[in-house]
C-alpha positions in Angstrom: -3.3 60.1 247.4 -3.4 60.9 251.9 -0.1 59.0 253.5 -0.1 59.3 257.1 3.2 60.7 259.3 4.0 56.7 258.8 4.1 56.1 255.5 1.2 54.7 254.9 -1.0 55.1 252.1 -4.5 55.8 253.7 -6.3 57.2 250.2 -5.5 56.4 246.9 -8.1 57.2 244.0 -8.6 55.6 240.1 -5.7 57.1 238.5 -3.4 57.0 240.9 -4.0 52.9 241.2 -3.5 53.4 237.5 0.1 55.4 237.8 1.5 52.7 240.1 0.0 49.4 238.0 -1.0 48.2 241.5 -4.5 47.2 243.1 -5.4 49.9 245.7 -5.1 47.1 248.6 -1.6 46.2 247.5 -0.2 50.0 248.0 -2.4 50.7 251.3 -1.0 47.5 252.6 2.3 48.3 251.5 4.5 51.1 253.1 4.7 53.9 250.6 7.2 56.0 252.6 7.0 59.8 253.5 6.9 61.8 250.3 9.8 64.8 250.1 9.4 67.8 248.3 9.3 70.7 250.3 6.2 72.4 249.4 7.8 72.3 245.5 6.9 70.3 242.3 9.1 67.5 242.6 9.8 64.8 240.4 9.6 61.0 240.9 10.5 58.0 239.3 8.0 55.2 239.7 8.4 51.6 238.8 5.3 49.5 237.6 5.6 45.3 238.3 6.3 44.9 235.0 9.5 47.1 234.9 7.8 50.3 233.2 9.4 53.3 234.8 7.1 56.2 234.8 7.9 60.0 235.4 5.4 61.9 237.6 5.5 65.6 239.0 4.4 65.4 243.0 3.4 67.9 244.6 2.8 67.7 248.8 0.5 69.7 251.0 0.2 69.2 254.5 -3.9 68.0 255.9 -5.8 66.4 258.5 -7.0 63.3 257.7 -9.9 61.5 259.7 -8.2 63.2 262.5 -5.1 62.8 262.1 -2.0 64.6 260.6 -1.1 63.4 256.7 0.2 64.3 253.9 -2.2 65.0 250.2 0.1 63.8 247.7 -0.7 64.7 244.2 1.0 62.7 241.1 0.8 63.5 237.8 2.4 61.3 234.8 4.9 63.4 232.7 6.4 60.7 231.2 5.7 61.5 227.7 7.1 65.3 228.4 10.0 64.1 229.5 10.5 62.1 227.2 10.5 64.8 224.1 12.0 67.3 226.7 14.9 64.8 226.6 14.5 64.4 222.4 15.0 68.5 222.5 18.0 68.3 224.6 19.7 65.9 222.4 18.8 67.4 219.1 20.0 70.6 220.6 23.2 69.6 221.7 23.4 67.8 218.2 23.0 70.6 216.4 25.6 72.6 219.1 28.0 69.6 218.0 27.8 70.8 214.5 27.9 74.0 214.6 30.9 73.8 216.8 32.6 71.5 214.9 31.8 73.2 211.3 34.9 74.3 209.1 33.0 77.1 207.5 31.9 80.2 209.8 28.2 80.8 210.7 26.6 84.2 211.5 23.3 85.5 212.6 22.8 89.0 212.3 19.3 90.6 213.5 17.1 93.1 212.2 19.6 95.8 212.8 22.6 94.0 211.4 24.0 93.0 214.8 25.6 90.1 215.3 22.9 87.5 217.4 25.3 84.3 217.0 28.5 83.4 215.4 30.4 80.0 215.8 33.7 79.4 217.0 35.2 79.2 213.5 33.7 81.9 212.3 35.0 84.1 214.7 38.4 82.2 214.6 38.4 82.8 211.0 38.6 87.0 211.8 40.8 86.6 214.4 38.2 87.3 217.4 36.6 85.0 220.3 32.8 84.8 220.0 32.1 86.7 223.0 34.4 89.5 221.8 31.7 89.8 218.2 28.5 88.9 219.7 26.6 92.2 219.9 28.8 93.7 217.7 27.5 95.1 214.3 28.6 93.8 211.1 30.0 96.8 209.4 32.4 96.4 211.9 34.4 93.6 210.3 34.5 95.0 206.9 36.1 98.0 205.4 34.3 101.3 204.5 34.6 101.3 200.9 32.6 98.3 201.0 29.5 99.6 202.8 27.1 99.9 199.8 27.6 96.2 199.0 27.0 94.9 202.5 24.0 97.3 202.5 22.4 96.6 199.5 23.2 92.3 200.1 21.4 92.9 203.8 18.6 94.8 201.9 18.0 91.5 199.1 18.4 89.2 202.4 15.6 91.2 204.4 13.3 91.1 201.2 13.5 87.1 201.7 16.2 87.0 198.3 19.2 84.2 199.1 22.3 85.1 197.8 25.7 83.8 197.1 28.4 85.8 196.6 32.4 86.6 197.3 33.2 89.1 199.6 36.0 90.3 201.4 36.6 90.7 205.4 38.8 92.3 207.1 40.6 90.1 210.0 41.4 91.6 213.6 45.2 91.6 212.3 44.2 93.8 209.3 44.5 91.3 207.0 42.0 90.6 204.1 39.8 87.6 204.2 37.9 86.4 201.3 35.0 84.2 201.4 32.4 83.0 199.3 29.3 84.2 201.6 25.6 82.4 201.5 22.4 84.3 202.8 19.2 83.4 203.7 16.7 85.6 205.6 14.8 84.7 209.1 10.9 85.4 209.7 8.4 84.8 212.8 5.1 83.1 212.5 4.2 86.7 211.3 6.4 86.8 208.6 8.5 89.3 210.5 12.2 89.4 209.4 14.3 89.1 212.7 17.4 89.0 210.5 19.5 86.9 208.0 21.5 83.5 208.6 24.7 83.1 206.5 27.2 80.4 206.4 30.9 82.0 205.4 33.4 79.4 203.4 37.5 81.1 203.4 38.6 81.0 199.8 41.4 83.0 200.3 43.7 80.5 198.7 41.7 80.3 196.2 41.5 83.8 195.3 45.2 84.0 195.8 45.4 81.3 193.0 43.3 83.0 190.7 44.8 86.9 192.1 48.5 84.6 190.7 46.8 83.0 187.9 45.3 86.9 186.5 48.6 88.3 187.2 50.5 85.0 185.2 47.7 85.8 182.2 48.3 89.2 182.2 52.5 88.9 182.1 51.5 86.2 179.7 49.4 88.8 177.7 52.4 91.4 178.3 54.9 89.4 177.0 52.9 88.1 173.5 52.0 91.3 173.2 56.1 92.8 173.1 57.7 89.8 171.5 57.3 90.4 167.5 57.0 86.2 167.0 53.2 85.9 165.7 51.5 83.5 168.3 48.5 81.8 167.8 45.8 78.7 168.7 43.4 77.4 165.7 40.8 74.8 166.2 41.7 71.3 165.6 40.9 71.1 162.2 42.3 74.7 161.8 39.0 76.0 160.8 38.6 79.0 163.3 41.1 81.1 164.8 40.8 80.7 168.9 43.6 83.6 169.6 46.4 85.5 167.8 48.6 87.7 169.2 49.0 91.8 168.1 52.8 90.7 166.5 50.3 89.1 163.8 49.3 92.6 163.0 53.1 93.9 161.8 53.9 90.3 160.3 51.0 89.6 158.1 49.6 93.7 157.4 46.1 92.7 158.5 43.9 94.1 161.8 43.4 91.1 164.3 39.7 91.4 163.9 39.9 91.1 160.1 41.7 87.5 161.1 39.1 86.6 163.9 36.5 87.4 161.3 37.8 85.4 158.1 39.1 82.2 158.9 40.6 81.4 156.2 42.2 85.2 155.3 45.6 83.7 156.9 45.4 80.5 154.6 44.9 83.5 151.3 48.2 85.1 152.4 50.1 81.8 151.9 52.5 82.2 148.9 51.0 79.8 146.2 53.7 77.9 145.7 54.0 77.0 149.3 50.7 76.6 150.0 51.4 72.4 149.1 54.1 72.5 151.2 52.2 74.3 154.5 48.8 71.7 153.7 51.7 68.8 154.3 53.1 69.9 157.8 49.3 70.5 158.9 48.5 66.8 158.2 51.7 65.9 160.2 51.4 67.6 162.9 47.5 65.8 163.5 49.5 62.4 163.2 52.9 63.2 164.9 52.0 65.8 167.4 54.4 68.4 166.2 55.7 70.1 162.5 58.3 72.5 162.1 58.4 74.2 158.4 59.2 77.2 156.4 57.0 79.4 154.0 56.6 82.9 152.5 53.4 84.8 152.6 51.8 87.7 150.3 51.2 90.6 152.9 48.7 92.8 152.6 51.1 95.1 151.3 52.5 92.9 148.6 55.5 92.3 150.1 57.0 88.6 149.9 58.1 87.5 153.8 59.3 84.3 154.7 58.1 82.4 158.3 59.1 79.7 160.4 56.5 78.1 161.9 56.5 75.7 164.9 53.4 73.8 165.7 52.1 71.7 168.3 48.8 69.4 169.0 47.2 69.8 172.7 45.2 66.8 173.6 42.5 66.6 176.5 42.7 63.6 178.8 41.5 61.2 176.6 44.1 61.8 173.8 41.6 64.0 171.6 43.5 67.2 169.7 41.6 69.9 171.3 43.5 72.6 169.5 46.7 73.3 167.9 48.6 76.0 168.8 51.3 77.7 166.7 54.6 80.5 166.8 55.6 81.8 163.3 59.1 83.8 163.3 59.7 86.4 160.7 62.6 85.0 159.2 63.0 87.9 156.2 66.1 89.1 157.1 67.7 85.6 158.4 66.4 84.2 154.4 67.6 86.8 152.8 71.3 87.3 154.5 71.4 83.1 154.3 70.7 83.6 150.1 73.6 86.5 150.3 75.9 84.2 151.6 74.9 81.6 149.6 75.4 84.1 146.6 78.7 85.5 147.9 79.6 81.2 148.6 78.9 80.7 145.0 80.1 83.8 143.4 82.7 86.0 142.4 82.8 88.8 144.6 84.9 91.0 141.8 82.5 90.1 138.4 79.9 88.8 140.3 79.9 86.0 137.9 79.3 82.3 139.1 83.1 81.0 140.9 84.5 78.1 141.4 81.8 75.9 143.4 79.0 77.0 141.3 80.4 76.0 138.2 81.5 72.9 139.4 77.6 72.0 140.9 76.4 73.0 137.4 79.0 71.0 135.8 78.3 67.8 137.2 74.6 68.1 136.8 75.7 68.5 133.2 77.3 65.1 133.4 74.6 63.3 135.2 72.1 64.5 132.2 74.1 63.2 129.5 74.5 59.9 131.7 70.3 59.8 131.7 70.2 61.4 127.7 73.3 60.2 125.9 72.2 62.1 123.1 72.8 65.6 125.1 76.5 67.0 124.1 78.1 70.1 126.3 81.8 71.2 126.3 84.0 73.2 128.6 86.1 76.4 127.3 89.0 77.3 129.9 90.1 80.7 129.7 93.5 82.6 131.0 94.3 85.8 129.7 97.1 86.1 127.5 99.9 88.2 129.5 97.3 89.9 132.0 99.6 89.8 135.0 102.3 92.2 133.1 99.4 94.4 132.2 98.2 94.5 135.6 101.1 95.9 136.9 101.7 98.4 134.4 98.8 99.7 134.9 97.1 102.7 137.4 96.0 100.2 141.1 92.9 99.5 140.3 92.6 99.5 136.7 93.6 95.4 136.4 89.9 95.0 138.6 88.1 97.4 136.3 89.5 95.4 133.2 88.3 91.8 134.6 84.8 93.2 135.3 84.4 94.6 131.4 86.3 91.4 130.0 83.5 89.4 132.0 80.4 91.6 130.7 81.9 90.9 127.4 82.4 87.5 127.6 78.7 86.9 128.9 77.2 89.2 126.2 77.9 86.6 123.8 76.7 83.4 125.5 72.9 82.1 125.7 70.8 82.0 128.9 71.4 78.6 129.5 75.2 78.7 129.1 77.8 79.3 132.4 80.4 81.9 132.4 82.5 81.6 135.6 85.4 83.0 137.3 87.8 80.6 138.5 90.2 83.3 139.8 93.0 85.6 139.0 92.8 85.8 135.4 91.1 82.2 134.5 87.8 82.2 133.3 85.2 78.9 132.3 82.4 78.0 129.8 80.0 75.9 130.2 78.1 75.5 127.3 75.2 73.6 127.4 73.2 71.2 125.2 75.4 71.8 121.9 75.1 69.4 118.3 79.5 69.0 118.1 82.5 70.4 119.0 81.9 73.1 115.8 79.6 74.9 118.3 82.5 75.6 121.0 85.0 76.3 118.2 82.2 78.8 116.6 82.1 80.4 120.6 85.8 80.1 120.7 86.2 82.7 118.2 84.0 84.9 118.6 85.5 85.1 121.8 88.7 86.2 120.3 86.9 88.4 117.8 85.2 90.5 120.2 88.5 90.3 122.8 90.2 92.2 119.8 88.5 95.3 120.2 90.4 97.7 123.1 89.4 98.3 126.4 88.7 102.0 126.9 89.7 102.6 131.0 90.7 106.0 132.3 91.6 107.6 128.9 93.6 104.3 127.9 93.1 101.6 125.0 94.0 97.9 126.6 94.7 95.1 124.5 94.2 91.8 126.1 93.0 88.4 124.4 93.5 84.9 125.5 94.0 81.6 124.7 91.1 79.0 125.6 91.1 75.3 126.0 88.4 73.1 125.0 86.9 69.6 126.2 83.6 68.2 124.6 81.8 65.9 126.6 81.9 62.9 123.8 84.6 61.4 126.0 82.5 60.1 128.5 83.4 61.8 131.8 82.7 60.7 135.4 83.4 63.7 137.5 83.3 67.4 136.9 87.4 67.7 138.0 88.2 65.5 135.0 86.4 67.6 132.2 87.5 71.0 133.7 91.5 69.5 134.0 90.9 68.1 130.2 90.2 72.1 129.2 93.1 73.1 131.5 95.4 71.2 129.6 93.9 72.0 126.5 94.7 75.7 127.3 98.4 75.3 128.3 98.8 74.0 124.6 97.0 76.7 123.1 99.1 79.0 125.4 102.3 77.1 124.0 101.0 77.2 120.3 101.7 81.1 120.6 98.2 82.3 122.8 95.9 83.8 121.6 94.3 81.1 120.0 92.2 78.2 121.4 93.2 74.1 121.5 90.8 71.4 121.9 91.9 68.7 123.9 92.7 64.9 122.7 94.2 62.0 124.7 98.0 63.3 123.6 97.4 66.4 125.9 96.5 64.0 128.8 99.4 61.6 128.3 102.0 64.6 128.3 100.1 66.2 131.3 100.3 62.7 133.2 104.0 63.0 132.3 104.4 66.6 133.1 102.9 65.5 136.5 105.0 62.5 137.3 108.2 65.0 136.0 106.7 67.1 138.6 106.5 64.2 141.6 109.9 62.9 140.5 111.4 66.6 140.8 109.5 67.0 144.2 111.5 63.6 145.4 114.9 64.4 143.4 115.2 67.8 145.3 115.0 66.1 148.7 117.2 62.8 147.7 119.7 65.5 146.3 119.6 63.9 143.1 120.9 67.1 141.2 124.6 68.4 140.7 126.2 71.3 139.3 128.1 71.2 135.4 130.3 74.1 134.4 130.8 75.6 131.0 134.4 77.3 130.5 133.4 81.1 128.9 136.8 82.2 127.4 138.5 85.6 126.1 138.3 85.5 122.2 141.4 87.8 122.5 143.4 85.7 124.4 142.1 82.6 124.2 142.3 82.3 128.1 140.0 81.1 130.7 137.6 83.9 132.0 134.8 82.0 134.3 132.3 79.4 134.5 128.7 79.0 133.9 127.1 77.0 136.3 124.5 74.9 134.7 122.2 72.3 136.4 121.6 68.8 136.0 119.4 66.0 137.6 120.4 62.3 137.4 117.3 60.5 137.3 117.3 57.1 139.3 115.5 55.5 136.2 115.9 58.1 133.2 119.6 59.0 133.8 120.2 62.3 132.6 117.0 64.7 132.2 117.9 67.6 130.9 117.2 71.7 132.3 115.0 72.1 129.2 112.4 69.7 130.6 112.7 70.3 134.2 113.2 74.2 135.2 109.9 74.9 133.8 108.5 72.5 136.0 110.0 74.2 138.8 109.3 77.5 137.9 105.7 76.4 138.2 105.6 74.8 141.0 108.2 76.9 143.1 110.7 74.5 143.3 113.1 76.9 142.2 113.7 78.9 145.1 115.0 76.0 147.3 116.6 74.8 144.0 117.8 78.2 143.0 119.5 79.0 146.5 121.2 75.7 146.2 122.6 76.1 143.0 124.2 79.9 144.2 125.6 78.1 147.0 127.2 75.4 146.0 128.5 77.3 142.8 129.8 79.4 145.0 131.8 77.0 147.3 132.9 75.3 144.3 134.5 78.7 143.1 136.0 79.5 146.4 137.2 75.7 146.6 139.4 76.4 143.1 140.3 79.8 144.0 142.2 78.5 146.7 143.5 75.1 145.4 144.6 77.2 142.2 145.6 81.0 143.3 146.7 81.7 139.7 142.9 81.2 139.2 141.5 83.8 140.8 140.3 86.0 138.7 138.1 83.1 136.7 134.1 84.3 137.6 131.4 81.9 138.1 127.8 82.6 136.4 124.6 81.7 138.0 121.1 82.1 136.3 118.4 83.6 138.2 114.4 82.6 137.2 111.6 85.0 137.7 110.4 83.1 141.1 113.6 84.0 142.5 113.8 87.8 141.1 110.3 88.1 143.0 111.4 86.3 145.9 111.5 89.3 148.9 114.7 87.3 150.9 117.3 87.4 147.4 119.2 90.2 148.6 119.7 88.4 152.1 120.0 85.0 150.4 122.6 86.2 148.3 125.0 88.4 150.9 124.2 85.1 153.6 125.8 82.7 151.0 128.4 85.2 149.9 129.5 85.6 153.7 129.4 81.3 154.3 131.1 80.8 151.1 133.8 83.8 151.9 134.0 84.2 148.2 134.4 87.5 146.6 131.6 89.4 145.4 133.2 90.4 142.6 134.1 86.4 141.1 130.5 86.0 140.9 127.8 87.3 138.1 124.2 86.8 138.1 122.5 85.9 134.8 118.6 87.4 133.9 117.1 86.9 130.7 115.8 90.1 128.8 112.1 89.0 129.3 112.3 88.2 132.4 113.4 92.0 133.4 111.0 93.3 131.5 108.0 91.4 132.9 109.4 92.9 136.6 110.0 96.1 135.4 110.6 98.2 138.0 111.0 95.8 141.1 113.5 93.8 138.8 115.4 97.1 138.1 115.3 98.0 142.0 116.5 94.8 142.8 119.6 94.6 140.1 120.5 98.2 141.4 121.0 96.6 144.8 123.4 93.6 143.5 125.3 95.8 141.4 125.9 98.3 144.4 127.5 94.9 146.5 129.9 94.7 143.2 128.3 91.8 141.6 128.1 91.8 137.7 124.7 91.5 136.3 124.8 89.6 132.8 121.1 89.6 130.7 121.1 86.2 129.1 119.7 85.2 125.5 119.8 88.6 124.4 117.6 89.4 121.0 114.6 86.9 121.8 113.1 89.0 124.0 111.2 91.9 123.2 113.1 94.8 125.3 113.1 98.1 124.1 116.7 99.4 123.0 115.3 102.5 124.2 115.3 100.8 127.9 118.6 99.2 127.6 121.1 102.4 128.9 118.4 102.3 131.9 119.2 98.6 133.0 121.7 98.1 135.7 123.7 95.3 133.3 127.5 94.6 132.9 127.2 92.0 130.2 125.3 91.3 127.3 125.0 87.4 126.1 124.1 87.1 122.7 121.8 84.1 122.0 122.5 80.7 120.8 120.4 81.1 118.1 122.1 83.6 116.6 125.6 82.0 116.7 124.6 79.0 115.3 122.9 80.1 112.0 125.6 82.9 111.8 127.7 83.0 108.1 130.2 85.4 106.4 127.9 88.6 105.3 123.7 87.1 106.6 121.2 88.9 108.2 122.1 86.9 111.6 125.8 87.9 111.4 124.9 91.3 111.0 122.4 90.9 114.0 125.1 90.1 116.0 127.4 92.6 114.2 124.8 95.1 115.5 124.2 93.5 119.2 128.1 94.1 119.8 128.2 97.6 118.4 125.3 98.6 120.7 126.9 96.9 124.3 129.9 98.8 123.0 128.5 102.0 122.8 126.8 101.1 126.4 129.5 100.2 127.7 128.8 96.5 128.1 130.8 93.5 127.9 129.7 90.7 124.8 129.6 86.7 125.6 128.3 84.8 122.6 126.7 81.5 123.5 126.6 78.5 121.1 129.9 79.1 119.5 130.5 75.4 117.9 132.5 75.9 114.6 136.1 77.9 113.9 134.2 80.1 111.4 131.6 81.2 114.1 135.1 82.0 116.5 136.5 83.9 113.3 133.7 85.6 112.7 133.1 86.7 116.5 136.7 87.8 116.9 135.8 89.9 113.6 132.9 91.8 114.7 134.3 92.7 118.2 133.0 90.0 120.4 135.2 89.6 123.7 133.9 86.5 125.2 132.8 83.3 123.9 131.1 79.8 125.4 129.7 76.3 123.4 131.3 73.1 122.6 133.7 74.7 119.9 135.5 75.2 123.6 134.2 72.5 125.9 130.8 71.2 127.1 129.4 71.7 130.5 131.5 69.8 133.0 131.4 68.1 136.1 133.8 69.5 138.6 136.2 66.9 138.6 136.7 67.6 135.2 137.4 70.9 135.5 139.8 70.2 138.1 141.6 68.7 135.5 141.6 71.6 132.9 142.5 73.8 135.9 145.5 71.9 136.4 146.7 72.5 132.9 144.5 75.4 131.6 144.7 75.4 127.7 144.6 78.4 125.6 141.7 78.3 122.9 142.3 80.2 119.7 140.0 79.5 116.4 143.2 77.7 114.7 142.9 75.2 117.8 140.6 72.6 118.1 138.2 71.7 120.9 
């Protein structure tokens, strides 16, 4: 195309008519305008009429045309280039977009493992700006020892291999980044390799979770392997072991691999009669989720050892047991010091025979039979040794233990298997005996019970003699509880002991009835003694020589609210048993002693008269006497020498030596010791000299049968000759008739008391006779 200096088109050929989409009239006759450019490819914009735009490269050259100066302007249509020029740009800057914006790191290396590109976040993820690692070889961002695996990954790239893998960078700060790093080589047209493309992902949290979770499973692994618990995880159905820990190698006596490889080796070691028990808990645990249980298992060994075991379902998210897992505690020890205690609960620690508890539990399973079989028949033998306590304390410490243990083997030797022997305590032993045809089968045990009793017991180099006397209750009476049958065969024992020991009793509905009495006696006495239903009576003792007044005897007696007068005979026992005594005894020595002081001083020319007090056992053993008595003494203010304390021979010599001790003591505060109901005892004569005793009493029940010339007179006749010789003063109790005065007067006796004289009286009435004291002589009457 030739446009003049004006801007006129003067040529235009084919194509160029074609590039504007205009006849070749309309652009000559149309001012074009002067075409720019400078000599240099310029390009152009040109609009069609129907609105296409087309790009064209011009190009301008200065010429002459038909004489005059143009310009040759040269078009060409680059539209189409443009256009994909303009397709590259934007893919381009696409593509820059993403890589930009990518969270994971991209790096080219080249043939020479130098970095060619890296994106912003790969070089933010090392700490670096991209400038600062373009160029920059890769071994630079890694440490040393990991040289070989960069080189031999870079090596697999180059040979066209893509690879995943971890590995570890190190960051500009020095600190380790781990990635998870995917390769994939780069070739020419030739098949060249310029170098490798990889696309970096940080996972160090990741591996920081599974760097915790390996250190967690390996604490885990450290601490199942130090605790001795056996812990384990079985398949659902327990049919294969999924892990067991090495405490299962002490517990059960088997290798781990030995449990891995048999399945059901663990399921062998359960003890057969728990093996029920253990199938049970493994169905409940499927339906409840957990099970807790005990059971004992046959160790390789042998050896019996009992477990606990604690199990527990795990479900996957859909409820489905996916395995059970399990902790089973050697319990050995715990079983076997529970079973100890148990033992040392239920029996005697002495005889190691069955106590108490154990015979009770035994005994009323024996009742609930019979209630179920009517037809089965047991009785209960109650045992106390006959007089064991004074041979206890005769004997060497020690010896009274020795002696229970061989009376227990031989009271067991001659029972059956099924039969009970307990020990109740002290000196009290039980039988049950089990599944007998009538009360001749306990009565047949019974005696041989005393038969082999008989025989000594050889201890230390010395023959002990001990028997005992035994109760007996059959079951024919139709007991409810245990307590009833064993109380039946209590009482049934205190009435053989009162039949003369020894011997066995076998209790009927009499016993009962006088122990419900005996028992009421007791609660009555229990409320007498704090309603101060008691007072004191006092029996005149006189001097057979002179017939004068010499003391008192202070005697006890208890006006019932509903039984009037109960006499000492019925109720001291009672209070000996129960201990009443010392509160009852105390009270007796003080108010005797007031009373004493009280007529000393109302009647001067009575002072010399004494006043006797009986002491029990209870109170001889009681440690507070000697204080008791000097603390009433000094409240009273009466002198020590107006009082005497009465003992009875057996009582001294069942308290031997304390009793002895304790008389010494009185006797040194001036205080006459008088031993009551002398010749029913069974003191030695040969001991006599040795007690500290002022008086002698001779008893009742010699006086009474007493006649001119008998054996008892010459009892007596003998009793007074023998305190004389001691030294000793004679009483005689019981007198009642002027030849028993006569006769006593006869054989030497100083001192008499018993109704011949007067009955025990209240005080008032001896106020009375101590206003006018009478002289008895055995031509007076009473």
């Amino acid at each position: 195309m030739v446009v003049n200096i004006e801007g006129n088109v003067r040529f235009i050929n084919e194509a160029g008519v074609e590039l504007f989409g205009r006849s070749s009239r309309q652009l000559m006759d149309h001012p074009l305008g002067l075409p720019l450019g400078n000599h240099q490819p310029t390009e152009i914009v040109i609009q069609q009429p129907q609105g296409k735009l087309i790009i064209a490269q011009m190009r301008v050259a200065d010429i002459k045309w038909q004489g005059e100066t143009a310009y040759l302007v040269s078009l060409r249509d680059i539209t189409e280039n443009h256009a994909a020029q303009e397709a590259l740009s934007k893919s381009e800057e696409k593509y820059r977009q993403i890589v930009e914006t990518a969270t994971e790191g991209i790096w080219m290396i080249d043939q020479e493992d130098k970095t060619s590109f890296v994106n912003k976040q790969m070089a933010q993820m090392l700490g670096y700006k991209v400038e600062e690692m373009n160029g920059k070889s890769l071994f630079e961002f890694i440490d040393f020892g990991d040289n070989l695996e960069v080189q031999s990954n870079t090596q697999q790239t180059s040979e066209n291999i893509a690879r995943t893998y971890d590995f570890k960078f190190r960051c500009r700060d020095g600190r380790e980044l781990w990635t998870i790093v995917s390769t994939n080589p780069m070739f020419d047209h030739s098949g060249n390799y310029l170098g490798s493309l990889a696309m970096v992902t940080d996972i160090s949290k990741r591996k920081k979770m599974e760097q915790a979770l390996s250190e967690s499973e390996q604490r885990l692994e450290g601490i199942l392997t130090s605790i001795q618990d056996v812990v384990w995880s079985c398949h659902a159905d327990f049919s294969r072991l999924i892990y067991i820990n090495p405490a299962a190698q002490m517990t059960l006596g088997f290798c781990l691999e030995e449990l891995y490889d048999n399945s059901f080796l663990w399921w062998e070691l359960i003890y057969p009669d728990d093996q029920e028990l253990v199938q049970y808990h493994r169905q409940v645990v499927r339906e409840i989720g957990h099970a807790e249980y005990k059971y004992r298992i046959r160790r390789k060994d042998g050896k019996i050892r009992w477990l606990s075991s604690r199990i527990r379902c795990v479900y996957d998210e859909k409820g489905n047991i996916i395995r059970i897992d399990g902790i089973d505690s050697d319990i050995t020890e715990q079983k076997q010091a529970e079973e100890q205690l148990q033992y040392n609960a239920t029996h005697d620690p002495l005889t190691h025979l069955p106590n108490r508890i154990l015979f009770m539990d035994r005994l009323e399973h024996a009742i609930e039979r019979q209630k179920r079989h009517p037809k089965f028949t047991f009785a209960v033998l109650f045992l106390d040794l006959d007089e064991f306590k004074m041979i206890n304390d005769s004997l060497v410490h020690g010896i009274g233990d020795k002696l229970l243990r061989e009376i227990a083997y031989r009271l067991q030797y001659g029972l059956e298997n099924d039969d009970t022997l307990a020990r109740l305590g002290g000196d009290e032993f039980t039988i049950l005996l089990e599944d007998i045809e009538d009360i001749k089968d306990a009565i047949k045990i019974a005696k041989s019970i005393h038969l082999d009793l008989m025989e000594p017991f050889v201890l230390e180099g010395q023959d002990i003699f001990i028997n005992t006397s035994i109760g007996i209750a059959l079951s024919s009476s139709g007991y409810e509880k245990a307590t009833e049958i064993l109380r039946d065969a209590d009482t049934a024992m205190y009435r053989a002991k009162a039949d003369g020991k020894s011997c066995y009793a076998i209790f009927d509905r009499k016993m009962h009835e006088r122990a419900v009495n005996r028992l009421q006696l007791e609660t009555d006495l229990r409320i007498g003694s704090n309603k101060q239903e008691f007072s004191l009576y006092y029996q005149p003792i006189i001097s057979l020589k002179t017939g004068q007044l010499t003391g008192f005897e202070a005697l006890i007696r208890w006006h019932h609210p509903h039984k009037n007068l109960i006499s000492p005979g019925q109720f001291i026992p009672v209070a000996e048993e129960t201990g009443l005594i010392i509160p009852m005894g105390e009270w007796i020595l003080k108010e005797a002693c007031q009373q004493m002081k009280q007529w000393h001083n109302k009647f001067p020319q009575q002072s010399h008269l004494k006043i006797g007090v009986n002491l029990s056992s209870k109170q001889l053993k009681y440690t507070n006497l000697l204080n008791m008595i000097d603390s009433i003494l000094r409240e009273t203010n009466l002198d020590t020498k107006s009082l005497k304390l009465e003992i009875t021979e057996t009582l001294l010599m069942e308290n031997l030596q304390a009793a002895t001790e304790i008389l010494l003591n009185i006797q040194e505060r001036e205080i006459e010791i008088c031993l009551d109901d002398f010749g029913t005892g069974y003191s030695s004569l040969s001991y006599l000299h040795r007690f500290p005793v002022n008086t002698l009493k001779i008893d009742r029940s010699f006086v009474m049968r007493m006649e001119p010339n008998n054996e008892n007179a010459e009892i007596v006749r003998a009793i007074v000759h023998l305190a004389h010789i001691l030294g000793l003063d004679i009483i005689a109790e019981g007198v009642e008739t002027e030849l028993q005065l006569e006769q006593l007067e006869q054989l030497g006796c100083e001192q008499g008391q018993g109704y011949f004289f007067a009955k025990p009286l209240p005080s008032l009435e001896v106020e009375k006779l101590l206003q006018n004291p009478p002289t008895w002589k055995y031509s007076d009457s009473p």
